[in-house]
DSSP file (Angstrom, degrees, kcal/mol; ACC not computed):
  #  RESIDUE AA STRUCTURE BP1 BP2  ACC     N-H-->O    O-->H-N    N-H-->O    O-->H-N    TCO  KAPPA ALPHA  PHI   PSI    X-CA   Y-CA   Z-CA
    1    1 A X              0   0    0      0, 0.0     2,-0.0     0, 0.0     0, 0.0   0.000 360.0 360.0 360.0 139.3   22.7   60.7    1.0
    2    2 A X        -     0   0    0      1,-0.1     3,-0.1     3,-0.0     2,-0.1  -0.444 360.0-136.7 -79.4 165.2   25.1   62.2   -1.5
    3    3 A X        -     0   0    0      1,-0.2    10,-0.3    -2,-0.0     2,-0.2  -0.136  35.7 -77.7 -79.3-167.8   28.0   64.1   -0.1
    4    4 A X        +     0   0    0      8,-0.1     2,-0.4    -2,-0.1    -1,-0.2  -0.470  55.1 161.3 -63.6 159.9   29.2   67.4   -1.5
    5    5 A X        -     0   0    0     -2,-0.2     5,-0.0     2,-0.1    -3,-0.0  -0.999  41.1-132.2-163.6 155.9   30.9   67.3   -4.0
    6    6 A X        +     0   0    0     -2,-0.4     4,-0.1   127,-0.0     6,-0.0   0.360  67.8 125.0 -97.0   0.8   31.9   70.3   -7.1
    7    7 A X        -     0   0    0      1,-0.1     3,-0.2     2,-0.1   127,-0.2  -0.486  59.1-150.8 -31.7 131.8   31.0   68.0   -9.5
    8    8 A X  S    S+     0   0    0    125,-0.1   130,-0.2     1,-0.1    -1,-0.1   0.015  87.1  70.6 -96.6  29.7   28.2   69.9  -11.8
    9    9 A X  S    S+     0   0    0    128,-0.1     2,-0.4     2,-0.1    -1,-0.1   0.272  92.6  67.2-121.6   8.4   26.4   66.7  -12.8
   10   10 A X  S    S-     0   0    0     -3,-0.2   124,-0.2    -4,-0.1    -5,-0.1  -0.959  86.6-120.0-101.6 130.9   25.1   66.3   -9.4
   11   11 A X        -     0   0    0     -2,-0.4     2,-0.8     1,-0.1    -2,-0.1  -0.372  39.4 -89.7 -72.6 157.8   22.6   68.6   -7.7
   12   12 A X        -     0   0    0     -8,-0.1    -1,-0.1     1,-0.1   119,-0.1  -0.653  19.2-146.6 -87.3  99.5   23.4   70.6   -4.2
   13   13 A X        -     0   0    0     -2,-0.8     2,-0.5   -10,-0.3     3,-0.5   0.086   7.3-155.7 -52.3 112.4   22.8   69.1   -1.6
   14   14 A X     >  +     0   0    0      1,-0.2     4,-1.9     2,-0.1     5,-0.2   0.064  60.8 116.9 -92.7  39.2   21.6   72.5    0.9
   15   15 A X  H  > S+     0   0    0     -2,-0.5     4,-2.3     1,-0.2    -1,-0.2   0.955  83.2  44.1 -44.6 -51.4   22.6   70.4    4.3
   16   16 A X  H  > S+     0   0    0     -3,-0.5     4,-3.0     1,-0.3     5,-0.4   0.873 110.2  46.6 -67.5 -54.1   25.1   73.2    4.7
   17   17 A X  H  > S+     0   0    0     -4,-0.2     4,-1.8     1,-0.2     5,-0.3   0.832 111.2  51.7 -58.6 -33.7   23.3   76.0    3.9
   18   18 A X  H  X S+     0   0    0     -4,-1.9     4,-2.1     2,-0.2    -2,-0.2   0.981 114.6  50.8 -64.3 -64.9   20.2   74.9    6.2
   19   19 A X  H  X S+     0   0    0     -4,-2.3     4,-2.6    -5,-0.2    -2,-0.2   0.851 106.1  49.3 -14.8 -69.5   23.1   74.5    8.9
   20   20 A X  H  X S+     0   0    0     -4,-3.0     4,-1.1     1,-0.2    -1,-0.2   0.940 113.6  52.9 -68.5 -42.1   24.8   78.0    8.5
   21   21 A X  H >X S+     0   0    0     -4,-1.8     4,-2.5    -5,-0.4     3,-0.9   0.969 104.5  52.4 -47.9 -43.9   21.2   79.4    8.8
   22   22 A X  H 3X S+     0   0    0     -4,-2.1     4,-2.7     1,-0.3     5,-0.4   0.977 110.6  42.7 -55.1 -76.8   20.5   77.9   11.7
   23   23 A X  H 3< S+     0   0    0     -4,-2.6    -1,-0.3     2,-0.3    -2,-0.2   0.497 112.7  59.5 -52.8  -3.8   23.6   79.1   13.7
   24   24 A X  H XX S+     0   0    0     -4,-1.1     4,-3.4    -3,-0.9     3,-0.6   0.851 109.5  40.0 -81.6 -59.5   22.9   82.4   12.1
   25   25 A X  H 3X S+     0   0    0     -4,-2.5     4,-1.4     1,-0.3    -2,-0.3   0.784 117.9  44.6 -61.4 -31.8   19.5   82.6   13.6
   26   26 A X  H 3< S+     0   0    0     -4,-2.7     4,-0.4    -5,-0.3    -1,-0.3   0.606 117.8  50.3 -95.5   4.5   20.6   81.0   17.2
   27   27 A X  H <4 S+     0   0    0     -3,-0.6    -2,-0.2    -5,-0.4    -1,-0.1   0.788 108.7  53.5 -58.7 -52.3   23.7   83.7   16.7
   28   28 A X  H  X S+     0   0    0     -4,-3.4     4,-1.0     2,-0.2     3,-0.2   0.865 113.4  38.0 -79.6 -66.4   20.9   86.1   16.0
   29   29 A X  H  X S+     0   0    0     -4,-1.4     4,-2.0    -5,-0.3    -1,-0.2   0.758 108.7  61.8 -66.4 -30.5   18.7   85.4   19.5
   30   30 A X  H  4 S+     0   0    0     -4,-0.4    -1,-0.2     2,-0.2    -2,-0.2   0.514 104.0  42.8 -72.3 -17.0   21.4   85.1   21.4
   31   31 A X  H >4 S+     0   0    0     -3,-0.2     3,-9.1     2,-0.2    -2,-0.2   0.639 112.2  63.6 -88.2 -83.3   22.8   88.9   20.8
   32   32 A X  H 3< S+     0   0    0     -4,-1.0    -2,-0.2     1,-0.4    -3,-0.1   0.469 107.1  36.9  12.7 -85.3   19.0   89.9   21.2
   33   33 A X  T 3< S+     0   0    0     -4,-2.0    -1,-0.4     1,-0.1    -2,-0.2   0.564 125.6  39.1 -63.9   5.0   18.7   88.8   24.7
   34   34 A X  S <  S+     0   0    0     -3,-9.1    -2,-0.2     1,-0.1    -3,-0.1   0.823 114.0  63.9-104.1 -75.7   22.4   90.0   25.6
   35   35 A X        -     0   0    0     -5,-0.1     2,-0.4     1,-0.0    -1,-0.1  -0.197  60.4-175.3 -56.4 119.2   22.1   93.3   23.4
   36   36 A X        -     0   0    0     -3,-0.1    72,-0.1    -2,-0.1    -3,-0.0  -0.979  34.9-108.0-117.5 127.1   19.4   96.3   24.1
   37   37 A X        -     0   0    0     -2,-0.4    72,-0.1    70,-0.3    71,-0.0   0.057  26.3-120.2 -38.9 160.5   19.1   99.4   21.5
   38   38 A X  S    S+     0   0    0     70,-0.2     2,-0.5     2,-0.1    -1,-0.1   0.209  88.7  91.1-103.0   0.7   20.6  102.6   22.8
   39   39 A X  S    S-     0   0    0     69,-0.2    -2,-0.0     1,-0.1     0, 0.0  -0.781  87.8 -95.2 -66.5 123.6   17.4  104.0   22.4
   40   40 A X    >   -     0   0    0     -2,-0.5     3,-0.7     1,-0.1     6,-0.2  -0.185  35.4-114.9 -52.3 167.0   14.4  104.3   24.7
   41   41 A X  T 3  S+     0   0    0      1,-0.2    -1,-0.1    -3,-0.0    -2,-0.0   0.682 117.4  45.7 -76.3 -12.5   11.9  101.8   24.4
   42   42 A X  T 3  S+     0   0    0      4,-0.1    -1,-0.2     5,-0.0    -2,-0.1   0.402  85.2 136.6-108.7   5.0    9.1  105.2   22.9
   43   43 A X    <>  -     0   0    0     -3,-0.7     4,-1.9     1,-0.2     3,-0.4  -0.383  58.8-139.0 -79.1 161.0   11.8  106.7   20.4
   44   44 A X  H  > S+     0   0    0      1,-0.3     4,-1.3     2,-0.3    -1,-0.2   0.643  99.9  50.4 -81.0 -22.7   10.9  107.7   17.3
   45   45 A X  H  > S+     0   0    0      1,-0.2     4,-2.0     2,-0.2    -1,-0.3   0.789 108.6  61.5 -80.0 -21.3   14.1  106.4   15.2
   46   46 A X  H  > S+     0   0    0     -3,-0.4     4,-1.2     2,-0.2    -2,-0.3   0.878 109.1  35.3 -67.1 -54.7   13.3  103.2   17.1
   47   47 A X  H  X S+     0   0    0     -4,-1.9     4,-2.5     1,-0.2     5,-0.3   0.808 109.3  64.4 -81.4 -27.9    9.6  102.8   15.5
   48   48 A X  H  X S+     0   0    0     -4,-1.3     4,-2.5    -5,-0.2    -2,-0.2   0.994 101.2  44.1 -71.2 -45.3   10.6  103.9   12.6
   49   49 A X  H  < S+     0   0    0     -4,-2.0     4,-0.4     2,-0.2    56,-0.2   0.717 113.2  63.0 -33.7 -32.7   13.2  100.7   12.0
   50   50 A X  H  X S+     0   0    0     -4,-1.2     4,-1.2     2,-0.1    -2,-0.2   0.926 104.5  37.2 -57.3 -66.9   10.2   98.9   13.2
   51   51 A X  H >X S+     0   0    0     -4,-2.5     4,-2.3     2,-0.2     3,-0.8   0.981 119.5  48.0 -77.6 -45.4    7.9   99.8   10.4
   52   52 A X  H 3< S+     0   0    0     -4,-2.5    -1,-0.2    -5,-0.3    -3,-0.1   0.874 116.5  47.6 -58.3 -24.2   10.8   99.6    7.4
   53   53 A X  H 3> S+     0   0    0     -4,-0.4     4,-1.7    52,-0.2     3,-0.4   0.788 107.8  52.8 -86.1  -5.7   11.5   96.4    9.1
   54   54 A X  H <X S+     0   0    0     -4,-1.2     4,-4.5    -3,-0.8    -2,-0.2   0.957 114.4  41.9 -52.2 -70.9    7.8   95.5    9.0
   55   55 A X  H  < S+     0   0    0     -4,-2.3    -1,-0.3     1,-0.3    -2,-0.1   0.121 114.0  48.1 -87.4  25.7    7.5   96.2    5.1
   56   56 A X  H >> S+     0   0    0     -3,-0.4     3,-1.7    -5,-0.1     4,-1.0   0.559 110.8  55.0-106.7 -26.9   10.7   94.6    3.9
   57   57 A X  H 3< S+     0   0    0     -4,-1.7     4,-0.3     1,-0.4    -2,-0.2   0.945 114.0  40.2 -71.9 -56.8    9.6   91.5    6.2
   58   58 A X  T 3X S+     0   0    0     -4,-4.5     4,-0.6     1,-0.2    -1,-0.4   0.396 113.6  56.0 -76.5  21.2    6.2   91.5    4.2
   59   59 A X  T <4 S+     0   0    0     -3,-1.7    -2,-0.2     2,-0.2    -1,-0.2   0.453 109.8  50.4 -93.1 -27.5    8.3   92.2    0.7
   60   60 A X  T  < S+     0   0    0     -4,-1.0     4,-0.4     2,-0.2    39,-0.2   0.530 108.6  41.3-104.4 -12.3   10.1   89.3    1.6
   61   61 A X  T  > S+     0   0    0     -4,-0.3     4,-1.9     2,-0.2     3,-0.3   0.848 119.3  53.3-108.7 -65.5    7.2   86.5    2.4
   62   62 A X  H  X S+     0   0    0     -4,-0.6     4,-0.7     1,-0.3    -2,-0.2   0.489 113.7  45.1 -76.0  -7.1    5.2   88.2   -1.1
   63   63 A X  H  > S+     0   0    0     32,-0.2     4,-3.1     2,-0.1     5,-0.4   0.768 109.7  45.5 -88.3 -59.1    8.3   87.6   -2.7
   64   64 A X  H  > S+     0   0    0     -4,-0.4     4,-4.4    -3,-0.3     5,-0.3   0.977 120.8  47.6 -39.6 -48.8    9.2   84.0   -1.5
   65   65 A X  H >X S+     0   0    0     -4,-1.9     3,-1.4     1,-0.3     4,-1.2   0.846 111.8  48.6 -41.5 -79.0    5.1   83.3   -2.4
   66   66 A X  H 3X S+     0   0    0     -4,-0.7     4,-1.5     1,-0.3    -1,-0.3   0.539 118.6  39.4 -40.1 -58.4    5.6   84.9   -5.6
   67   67 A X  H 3X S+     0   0    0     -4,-3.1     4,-3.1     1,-0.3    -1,-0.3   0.890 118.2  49.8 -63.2 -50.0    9.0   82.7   -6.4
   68   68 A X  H <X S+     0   0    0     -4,-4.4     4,-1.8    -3,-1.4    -1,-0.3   0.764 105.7  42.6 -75.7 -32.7    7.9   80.1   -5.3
   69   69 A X  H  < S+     0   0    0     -4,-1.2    -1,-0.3    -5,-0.3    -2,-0.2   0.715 118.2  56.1 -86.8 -23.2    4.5   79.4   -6.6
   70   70 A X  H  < S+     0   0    0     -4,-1.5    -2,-0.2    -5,-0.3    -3,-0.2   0.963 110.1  47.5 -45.6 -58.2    6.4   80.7  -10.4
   71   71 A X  H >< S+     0   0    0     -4,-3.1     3,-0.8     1,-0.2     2,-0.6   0.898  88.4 160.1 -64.0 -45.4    8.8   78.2   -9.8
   72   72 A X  T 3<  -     0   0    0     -4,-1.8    -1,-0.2     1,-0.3    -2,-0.1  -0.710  67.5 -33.9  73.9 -98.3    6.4   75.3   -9.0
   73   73 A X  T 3  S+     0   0    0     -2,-0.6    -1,-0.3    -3,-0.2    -2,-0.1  -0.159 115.8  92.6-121.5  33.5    7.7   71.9   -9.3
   74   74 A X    X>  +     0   0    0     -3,-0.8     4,-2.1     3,-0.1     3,-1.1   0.147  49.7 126.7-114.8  19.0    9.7   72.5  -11.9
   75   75 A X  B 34 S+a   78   0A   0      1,-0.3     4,-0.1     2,-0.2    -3,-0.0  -0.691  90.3  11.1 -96.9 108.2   13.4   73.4  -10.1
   76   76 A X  T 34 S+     0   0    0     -2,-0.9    -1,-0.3     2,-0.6     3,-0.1   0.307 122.6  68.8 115.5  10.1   15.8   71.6  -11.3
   77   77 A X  T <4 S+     0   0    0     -3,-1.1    -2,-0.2     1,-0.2     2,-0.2   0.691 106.4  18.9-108.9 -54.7   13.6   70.2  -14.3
   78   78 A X  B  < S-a   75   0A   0     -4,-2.1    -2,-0.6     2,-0.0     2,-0.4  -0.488  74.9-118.2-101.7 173.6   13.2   73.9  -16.6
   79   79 A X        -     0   0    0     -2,-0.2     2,-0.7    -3,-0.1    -4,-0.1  -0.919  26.9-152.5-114.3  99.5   14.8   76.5  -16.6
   80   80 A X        +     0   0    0     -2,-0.4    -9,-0.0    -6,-0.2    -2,-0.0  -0.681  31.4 154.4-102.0 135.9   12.9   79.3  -15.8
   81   81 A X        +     0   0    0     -2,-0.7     2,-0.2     2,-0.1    -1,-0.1  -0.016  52.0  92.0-133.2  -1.2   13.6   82.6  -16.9
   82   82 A X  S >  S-     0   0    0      4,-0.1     3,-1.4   -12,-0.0     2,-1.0  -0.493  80.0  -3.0-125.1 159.9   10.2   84.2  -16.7
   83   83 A X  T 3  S+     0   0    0      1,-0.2    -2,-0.1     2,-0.2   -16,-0.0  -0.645 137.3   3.2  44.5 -49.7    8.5   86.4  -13.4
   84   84 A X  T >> S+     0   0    0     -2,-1.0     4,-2.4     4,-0.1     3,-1.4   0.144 129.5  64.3 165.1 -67.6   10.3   86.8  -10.5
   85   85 A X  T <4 S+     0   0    0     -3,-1.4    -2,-0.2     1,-0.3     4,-0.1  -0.106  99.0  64.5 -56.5  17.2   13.8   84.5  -12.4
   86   86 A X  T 34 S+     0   0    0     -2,-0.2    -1,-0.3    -4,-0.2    -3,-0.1   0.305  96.1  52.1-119.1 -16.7   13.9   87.6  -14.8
   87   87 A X  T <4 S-     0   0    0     -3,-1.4     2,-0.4     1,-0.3    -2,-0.2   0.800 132.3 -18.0 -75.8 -49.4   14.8   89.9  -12.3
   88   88 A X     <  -     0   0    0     -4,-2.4     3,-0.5     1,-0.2    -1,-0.3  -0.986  62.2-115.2-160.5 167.0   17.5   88.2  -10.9
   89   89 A X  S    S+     0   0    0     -2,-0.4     2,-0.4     1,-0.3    -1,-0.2   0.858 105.7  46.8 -78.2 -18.1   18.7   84.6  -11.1
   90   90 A X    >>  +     0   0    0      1,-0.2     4,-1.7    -3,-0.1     3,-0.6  -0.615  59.1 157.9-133.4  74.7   18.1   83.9   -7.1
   91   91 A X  H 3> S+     0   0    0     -3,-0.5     4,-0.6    -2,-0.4    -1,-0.2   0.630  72.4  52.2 -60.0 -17.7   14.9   85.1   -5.9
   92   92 A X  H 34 S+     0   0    0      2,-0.2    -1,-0.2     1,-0.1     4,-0.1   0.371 114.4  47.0 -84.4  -7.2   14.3   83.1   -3.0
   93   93 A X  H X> S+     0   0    0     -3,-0.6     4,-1.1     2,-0.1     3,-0.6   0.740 110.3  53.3 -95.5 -46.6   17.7   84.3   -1.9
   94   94 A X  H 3X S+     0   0    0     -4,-1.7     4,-1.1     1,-0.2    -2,-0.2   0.747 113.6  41.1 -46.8 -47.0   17.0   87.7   -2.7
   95   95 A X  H 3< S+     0   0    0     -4,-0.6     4,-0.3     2,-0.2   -31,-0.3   0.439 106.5  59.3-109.0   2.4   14.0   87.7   -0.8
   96   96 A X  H <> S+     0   0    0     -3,-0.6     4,-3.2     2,-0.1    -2,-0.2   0.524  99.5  60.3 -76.5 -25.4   15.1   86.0    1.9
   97   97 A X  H  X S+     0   0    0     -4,-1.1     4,-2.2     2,-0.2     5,-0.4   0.941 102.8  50.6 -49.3 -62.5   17.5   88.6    2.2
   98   98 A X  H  X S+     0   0    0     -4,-1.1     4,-1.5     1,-0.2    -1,-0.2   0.868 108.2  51.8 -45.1 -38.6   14.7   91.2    2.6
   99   99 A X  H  > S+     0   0    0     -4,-0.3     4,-2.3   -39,-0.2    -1,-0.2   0.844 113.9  42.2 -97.8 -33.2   13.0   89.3    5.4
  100  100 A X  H  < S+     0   0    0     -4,-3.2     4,-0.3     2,-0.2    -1,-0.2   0.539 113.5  54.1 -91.4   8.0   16.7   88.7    7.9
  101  101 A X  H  X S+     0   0    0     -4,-2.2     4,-1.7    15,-0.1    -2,-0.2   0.672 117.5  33.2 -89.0 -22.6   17.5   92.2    7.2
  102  102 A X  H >X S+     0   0    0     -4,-1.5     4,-1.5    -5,-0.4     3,-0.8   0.934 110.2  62.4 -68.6 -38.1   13.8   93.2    8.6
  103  103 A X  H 3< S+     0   0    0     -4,-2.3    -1,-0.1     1,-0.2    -3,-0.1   0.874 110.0  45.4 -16.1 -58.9   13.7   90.3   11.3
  104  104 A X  H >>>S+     0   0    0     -4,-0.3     5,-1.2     1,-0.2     4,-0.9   0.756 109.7  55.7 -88.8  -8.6   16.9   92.4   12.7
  105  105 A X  H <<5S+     0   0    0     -4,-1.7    -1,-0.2    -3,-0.8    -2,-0.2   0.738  97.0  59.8 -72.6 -17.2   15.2   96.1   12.3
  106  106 A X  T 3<5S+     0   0    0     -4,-1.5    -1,-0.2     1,-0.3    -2,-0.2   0.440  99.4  61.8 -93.7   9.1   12.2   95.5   14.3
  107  107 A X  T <45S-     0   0    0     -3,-0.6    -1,-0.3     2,-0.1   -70,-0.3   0.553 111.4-118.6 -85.4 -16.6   14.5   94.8   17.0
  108  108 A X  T  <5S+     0   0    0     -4,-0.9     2,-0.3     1,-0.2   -69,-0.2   0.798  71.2 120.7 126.9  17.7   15.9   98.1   17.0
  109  109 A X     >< -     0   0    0     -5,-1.2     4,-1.5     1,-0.1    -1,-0.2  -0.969  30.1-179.8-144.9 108.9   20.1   97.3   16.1
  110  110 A X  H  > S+     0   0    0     -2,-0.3     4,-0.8     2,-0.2    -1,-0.1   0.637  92.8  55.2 -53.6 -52.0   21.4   99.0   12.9
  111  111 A X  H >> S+     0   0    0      2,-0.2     4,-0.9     3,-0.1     3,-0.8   0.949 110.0  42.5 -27.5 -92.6   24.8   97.0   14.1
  112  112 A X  H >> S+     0   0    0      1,-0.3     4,-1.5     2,-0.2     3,-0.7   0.793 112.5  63.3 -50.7 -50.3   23.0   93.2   14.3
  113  113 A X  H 3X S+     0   0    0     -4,-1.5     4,-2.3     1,-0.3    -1,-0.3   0.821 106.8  32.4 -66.1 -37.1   21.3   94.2   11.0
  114  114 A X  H <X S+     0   0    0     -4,-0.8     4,-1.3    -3,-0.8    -1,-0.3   0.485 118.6  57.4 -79.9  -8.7   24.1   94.6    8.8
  115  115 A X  H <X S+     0   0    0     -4,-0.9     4,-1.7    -3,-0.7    -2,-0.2   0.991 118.2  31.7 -63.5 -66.8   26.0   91.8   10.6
  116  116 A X  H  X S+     0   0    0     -4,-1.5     4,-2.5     2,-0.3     5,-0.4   0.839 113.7  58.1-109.2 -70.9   23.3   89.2   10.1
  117  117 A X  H  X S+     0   0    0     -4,-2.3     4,-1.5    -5,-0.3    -1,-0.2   0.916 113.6  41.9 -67.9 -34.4   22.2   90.6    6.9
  118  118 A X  H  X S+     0   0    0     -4,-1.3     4,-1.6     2,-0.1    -2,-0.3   0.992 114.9  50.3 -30.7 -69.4   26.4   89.9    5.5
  119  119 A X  H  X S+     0   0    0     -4,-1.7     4,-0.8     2,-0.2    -3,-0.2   0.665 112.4  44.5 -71.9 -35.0   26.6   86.7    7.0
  120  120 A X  H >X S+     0   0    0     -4,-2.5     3,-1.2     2,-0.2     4,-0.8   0.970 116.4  49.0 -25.9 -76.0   23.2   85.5    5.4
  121  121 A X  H >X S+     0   0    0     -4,-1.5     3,-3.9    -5,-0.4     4,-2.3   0.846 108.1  52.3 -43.8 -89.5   24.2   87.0    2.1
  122  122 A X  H 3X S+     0   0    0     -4,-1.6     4,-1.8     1,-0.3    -1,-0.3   0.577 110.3  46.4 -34.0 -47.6   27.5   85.4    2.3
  123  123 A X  H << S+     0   0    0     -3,-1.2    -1,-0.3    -4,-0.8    -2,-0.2   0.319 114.1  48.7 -79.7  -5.9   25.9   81.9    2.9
  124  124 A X  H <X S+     0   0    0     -3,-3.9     4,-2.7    -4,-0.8     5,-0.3   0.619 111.0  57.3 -91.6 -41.5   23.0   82.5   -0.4
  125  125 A X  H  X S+     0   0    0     -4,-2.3     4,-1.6    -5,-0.3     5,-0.3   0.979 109.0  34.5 -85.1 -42.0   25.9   83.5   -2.3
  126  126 A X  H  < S+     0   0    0     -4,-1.8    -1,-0.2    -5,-0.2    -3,-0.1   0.887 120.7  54.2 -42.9 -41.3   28.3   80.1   -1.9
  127  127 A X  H >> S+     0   0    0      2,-0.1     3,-2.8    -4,-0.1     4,-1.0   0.978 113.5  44.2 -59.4 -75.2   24.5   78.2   -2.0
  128  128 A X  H >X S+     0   0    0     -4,-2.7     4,-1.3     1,-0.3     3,-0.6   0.765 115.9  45.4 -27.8 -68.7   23.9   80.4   -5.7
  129  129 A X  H 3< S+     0   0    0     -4,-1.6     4,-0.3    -5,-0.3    -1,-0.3   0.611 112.0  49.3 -54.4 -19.3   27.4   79.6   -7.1
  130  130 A X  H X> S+     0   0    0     -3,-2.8     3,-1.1    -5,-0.3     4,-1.1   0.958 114.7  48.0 -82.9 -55.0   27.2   76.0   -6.1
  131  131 A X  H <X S+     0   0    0     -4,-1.0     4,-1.0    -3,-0.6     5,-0.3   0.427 106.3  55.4 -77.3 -19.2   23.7   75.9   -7.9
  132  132 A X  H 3X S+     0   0    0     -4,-1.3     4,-1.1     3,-0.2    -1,-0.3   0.711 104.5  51.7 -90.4  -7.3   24.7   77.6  -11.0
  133  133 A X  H <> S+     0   0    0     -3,-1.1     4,-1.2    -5,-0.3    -2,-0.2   0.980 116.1  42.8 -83.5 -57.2   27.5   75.1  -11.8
  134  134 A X  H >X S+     0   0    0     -4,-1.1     4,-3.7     2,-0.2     3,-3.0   0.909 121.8  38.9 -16.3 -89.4   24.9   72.4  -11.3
  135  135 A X  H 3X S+     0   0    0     -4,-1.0     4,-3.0     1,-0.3    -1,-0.2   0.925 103.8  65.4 -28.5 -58.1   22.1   74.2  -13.3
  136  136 A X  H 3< S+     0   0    0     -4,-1.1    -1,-0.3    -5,-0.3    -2,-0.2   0.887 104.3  47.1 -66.2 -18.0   24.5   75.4  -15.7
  137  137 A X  H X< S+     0   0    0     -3,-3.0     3,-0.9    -4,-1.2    -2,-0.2   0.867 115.1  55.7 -71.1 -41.0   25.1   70.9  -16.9
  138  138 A X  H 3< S+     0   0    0     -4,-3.7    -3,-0.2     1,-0.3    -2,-0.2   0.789 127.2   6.3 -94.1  -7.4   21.8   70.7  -16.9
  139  139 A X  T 3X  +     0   0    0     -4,-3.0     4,-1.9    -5,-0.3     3,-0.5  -0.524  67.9 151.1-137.8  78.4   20.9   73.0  -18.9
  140  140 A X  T <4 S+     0   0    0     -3,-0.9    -2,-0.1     1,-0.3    -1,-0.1   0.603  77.5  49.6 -90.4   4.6   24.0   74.5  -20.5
  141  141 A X  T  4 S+     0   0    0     -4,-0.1    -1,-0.3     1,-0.1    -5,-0.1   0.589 109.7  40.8-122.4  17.9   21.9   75.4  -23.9
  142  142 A X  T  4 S+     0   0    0     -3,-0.5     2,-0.2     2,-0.1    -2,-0.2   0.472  86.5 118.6-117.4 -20.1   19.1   77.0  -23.0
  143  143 A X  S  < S-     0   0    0     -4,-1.9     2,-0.0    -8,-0.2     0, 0.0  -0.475  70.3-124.7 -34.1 106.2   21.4   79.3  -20.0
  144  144 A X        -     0   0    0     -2,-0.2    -1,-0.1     1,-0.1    -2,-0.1  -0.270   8.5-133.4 -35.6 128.7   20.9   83.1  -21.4
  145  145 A X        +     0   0    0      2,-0.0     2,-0.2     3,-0.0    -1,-0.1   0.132  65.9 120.1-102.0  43.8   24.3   84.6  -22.0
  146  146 A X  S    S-     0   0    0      1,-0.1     2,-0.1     0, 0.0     3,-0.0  -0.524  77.1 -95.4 -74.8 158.7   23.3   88.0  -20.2
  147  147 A X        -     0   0    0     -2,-0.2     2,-0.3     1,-0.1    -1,-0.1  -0.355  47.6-103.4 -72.9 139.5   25.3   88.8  -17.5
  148  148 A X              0   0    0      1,-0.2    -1,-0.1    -2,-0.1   -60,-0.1  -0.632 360.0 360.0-102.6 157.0   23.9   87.8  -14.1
  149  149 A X              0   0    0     -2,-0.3    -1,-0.2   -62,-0.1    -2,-0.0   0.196 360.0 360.0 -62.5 360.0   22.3   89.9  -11.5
């Protein structure tokens, strides 16, 4: 297995990023059972976090589909630019985004959500930046020179 490396004629290897997720998510369960909302279990700001976290959760699997079935088998082969990769260069990041900041509203912690949804974000955005220097050797003449998202 390669290591890491910054190299940009090697792809990036996402050991790490699989890793940080991991410890985010047993980070994530661990508050959960410690932490209870300061809400009763029947308030109404409480079900309402529920249902926004609900519909970002399904925004967030109809996005991954959506990215994913665009992309196809073709990541790290094309460059694709089209559907989902015209909105913003890292849709699967994007929409992963959607689904751990909903994860943490439909438990009921405003707190946990914006923790969780940083610390995700922080760990897509070192994965992106690794993955455009790569992407950007392999296809440094077809790259669009708009500004990225």
């Amino acid at each position: 297995m390669m290591a890491y490396t910054t190299s940009s004629d090697r792809p990036f290897k996402q050991k790490r990023r699989i890793w940080a997720l991991w410890l985010l998510t047993v980070a994530f369960v661990t508050f959960q059972l410690i932490a209870h909302p300061g809400f009763g279990p029947e308030s109404l700001f409480l079900t309402l976090l529920a249902q926004f976290g609900t519909l970002l959760i399904a925004f967030g699997i109809i996005g991954r589909i959506w990215s994913t079935i665009y992309i196809g088998g073709r990541k790290n082969c094309a460059l694709v630019t089209q559907g989902p990769y015209s909105i913003t260069r890292n849709p699967l990041c994007l929409f992963s985004l959607s689904m751990i900041s909903g994860v943490c509203l439909v438990f009921g912690s405003l707190l946990f959500t914006g923790m969780f949804t940083l610390l995700a974000y922080l760990v897509f955005r070192y994965t992106a930046k690794r993955e455009a220097v790569y992407l950007s050797h392999l296809f440094a003449q077809e790259i669009p020179s708009s500004p990225s998202p």
